[in-house]
C-alpha positions in Angstrom: 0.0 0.0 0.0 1.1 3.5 -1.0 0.0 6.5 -2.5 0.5 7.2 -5.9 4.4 7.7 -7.3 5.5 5.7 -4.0 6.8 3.2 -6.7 4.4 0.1 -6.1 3.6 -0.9 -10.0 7.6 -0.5 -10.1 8.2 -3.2 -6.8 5.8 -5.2 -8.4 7.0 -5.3 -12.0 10.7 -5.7 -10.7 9.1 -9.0 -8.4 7.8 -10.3 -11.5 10.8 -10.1 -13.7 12.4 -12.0 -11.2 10.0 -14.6 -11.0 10.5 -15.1 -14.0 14.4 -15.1 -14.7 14.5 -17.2 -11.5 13.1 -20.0 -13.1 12.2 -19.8 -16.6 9.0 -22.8 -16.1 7.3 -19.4 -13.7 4.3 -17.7 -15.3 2.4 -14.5 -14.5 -0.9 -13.5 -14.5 -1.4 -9.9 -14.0 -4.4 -8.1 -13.5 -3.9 -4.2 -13.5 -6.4 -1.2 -13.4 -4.6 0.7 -15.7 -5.9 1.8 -19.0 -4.1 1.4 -22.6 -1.1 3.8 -21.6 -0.1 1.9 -18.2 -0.5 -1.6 -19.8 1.8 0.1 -23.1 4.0 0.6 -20.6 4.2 -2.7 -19.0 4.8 -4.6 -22.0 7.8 -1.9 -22.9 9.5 -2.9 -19.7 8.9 -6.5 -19.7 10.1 -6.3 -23.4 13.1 -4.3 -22.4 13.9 -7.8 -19.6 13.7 -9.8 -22.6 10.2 -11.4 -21.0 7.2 -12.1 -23.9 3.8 -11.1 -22.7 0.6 -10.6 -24.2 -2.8 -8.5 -23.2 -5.9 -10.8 -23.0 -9.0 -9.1 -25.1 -12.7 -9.2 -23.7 -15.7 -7.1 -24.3 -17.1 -6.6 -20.9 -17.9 -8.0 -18.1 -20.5 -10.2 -19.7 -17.7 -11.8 -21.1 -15.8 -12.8 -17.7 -19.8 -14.0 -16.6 -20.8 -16.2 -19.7 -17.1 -17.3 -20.4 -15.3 -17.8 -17.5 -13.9 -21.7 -18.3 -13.3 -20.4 -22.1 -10.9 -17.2 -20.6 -9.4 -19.7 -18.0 -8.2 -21.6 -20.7 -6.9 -18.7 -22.8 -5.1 -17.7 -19.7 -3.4 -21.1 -19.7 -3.3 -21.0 -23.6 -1.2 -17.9 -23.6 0.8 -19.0 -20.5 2.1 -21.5 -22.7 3.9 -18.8 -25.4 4.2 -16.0 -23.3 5.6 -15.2 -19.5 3.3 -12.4 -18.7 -0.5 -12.7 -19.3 -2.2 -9.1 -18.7 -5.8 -8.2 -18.2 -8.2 -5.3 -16.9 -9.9 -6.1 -14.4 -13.4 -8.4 -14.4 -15.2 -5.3 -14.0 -16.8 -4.9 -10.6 -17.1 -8.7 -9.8 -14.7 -9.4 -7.3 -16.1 -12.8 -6.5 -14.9 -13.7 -10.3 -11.3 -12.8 -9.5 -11.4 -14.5 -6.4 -12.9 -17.5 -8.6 -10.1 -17.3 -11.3 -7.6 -17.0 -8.5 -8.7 -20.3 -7.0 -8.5 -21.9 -10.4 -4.9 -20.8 -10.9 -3.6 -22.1 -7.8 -1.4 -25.1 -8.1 -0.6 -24.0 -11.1 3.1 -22.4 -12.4 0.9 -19.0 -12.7 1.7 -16.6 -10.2 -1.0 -13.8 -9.6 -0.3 -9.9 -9.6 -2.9 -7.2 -8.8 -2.0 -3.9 -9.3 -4.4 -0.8 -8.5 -7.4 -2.7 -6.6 -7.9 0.6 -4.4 -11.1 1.3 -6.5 -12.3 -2.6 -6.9 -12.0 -2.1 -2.7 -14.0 0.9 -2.9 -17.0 -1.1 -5.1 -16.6 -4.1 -2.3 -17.1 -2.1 0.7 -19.9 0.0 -0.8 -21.6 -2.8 -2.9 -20.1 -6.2 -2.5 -19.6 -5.7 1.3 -18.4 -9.6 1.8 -16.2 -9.6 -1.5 -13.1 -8.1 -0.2 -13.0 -11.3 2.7 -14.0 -13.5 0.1 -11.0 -12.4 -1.7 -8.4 -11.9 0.8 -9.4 -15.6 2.1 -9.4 -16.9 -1.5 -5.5 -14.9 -1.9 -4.1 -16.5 1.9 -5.2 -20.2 0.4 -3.5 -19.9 -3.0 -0.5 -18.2 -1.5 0.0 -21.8 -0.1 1.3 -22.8 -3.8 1.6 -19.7 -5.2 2.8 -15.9 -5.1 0.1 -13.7 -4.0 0.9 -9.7 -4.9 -1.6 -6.9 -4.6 -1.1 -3.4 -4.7 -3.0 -0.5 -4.2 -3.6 3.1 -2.7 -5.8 2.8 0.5 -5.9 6.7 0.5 -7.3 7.1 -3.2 -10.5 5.7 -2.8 -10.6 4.2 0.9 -9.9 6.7 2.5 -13.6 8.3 2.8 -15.3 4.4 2.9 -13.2 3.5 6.3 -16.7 4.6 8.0 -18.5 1.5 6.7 -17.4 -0.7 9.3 -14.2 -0.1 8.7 -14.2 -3.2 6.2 -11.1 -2.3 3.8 -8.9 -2.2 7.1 -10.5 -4.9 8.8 -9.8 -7.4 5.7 -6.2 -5.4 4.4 -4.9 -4.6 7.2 -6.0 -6.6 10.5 -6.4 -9.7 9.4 -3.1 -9.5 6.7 -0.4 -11.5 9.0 2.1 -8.2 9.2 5.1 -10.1 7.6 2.8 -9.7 4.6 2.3 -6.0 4.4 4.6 -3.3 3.2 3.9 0.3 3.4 5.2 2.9 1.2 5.6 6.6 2.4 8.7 7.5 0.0 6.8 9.1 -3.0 9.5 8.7 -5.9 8.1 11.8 -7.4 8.7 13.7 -4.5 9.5 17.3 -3.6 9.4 19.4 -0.9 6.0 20.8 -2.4 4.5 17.8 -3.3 5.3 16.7 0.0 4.3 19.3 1.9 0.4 19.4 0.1 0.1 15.5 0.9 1.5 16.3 4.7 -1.5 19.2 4.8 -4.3 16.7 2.6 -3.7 14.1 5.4 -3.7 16.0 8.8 -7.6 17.5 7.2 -8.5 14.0 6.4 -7.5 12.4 9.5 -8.9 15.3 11.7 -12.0 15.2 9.6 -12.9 11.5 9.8 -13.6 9.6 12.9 -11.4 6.9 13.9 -12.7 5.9 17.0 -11.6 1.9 17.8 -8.9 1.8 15.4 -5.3 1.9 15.8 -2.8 4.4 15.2 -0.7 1.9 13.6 -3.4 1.3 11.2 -4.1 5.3 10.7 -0.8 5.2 9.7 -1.0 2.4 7.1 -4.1 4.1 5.1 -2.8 7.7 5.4 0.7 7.1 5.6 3.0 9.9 6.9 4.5 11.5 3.8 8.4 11.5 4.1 10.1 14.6 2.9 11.0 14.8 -0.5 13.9 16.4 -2.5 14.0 20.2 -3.1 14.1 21.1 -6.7 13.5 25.1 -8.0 9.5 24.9 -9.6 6.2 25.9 -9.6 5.4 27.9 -5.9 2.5 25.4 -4.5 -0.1 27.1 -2.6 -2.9 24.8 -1.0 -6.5 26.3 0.1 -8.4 23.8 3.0 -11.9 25.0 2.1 -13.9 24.6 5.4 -17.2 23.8 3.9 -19.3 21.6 1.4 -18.4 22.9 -2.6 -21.8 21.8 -3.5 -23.4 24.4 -1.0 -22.7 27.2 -3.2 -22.4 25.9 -6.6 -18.8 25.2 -6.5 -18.2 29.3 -6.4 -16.0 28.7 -3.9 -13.3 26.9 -5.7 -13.9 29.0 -8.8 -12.9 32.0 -6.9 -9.9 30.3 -5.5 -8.8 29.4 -8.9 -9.3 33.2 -10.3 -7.6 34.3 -7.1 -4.7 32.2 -7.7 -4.5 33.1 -11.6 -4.4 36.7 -11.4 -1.5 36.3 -8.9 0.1 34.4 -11.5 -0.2 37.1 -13.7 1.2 39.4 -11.8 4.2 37.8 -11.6 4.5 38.2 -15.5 4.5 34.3 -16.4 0.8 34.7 -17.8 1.3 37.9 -19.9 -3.0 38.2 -20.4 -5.2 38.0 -17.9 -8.4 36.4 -19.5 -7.6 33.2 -18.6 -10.3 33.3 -16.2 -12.2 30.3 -14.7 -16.0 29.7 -14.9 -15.8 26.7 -13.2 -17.5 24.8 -16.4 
């Protein structure tokens, strides 16, 4: 777990290249949320190990419903030519990952999940058993096989701990601790960029109420932003707005934003001043 830039599609691409160079009979099935770009990008660096991989093709979720035995087999099918096997994710289903998962095991695939921050977000809110299902269904295959998941508690869990606090009850209590890694290193980071997420996270944990859990465990969904690098750049101003944008329309922001650009042209870098914001 780790917000985003902390580097955790990097740790888990560099885990599976040495899977895979480890023992040449390892496969990979990798499930990402990432769109055309992030899976591009995949593929180049797995290209650039000198490790073959290929993106499975469905339609929709219909497909993973109706199909599921025929995209097992092209999962294996693939696995025969090709290291890496890459997919979306099975839409919103989680109990159909947590199905595939259990027909992998025993296998030479090894699963990776990368981004399931949102799929969390769906489970709590919709699905409210399906992240237990799949955290039970990921300790039991972990018996024969590698297990990785990734994912940004503080992008989209962040605001759903309230619901019985299910995404750290099933990621984070009942994950045996030798299992879990949190990153607070952003690889991105600046002195800036650190100093927004250090403001972000003190409004969010004042703001939320975590009566009953741990601080250890506050500290594993929001975790504490380290300091980053100082580089010359952009001068980042942050505005904690004390009230509900939708109140007033969202004027709010829009005169925050005007505010902001007419300082900016004062400093001459915006030579007009029309560039103003409607907010549209």
């Amino acid at each position: 777990n780790g917000p985003a830039g902390s580097g955790k599609t990097i740790i888990l691409l560099a885990k599976i290249i040495q899977l895979v160079k480890a023992n040449d009979q390892n496969r990979i099935m990798l499930f990402t949320a990432g769109g055309f770009t992030t899976k591009q990008r995949i593929r180049d660096t797995l290209h650039k190990a000198d490790i073959s991989s290929e993106e499975m093709q469905y339609t929709g979720i219909r497909d993973w419903i109706s199909n599921t035995e025929t995209i097992i087999q092209k999962i294996k099918d693939s696995t025969q030519k090709n290291k890496v096997v890459i997919s979306s994710f099975p839409g919103v289903m989680t109990d159909i990952l947590t199905d595939i998962l259990g027909r992998l095991s025993s296998s030479n695939i090894h699963m990776f999940i990368d981004d399931y921050q949102l799929k969390l977000h769906w489970d709590v809110s919709i699905t409210a058993d399906g992240a237990d299902a799949l955290l039970r269904r990921c300790n039991e295959t972990s018996a024969t096989n590698l297990v990785w998941i990734t994912c940004d508690l503080t992008q989209n869990g962040g605001y759903d701990i309230r619901l019985e606090d299910k995404i750290v009850l099933s990621f984070i209590r009942d994950m045996p601790s030798a299992n879990l890694v949190t990153l607070s290193l952003n690889l991105r980071n600046t002195c800036d960029i650190t100093s927004t997420l250090s403001t972000i996270r003190e409004q969010m944990v004042l703001r939320h109420n975590f009566s009953g859990m741990e601080a250890a465990h506050i500290d594993i969904v929001f975790p504490v932003p380290k300091s980053g690098h100082f580089i010359h750049g952009p001068r980042t101003v942050v505005h904690v707005i004390d009230k509900r944008v939708e109140d007033d329309g969202g004027g709010l922001v829009v005169d925050v934003f005007n505010k902001e650009l007419d300082k900016l042209c004062d400093t001459g870098y915006v030579t007009s001043a029309q560039h103003r914001y409607s907010g549209q």
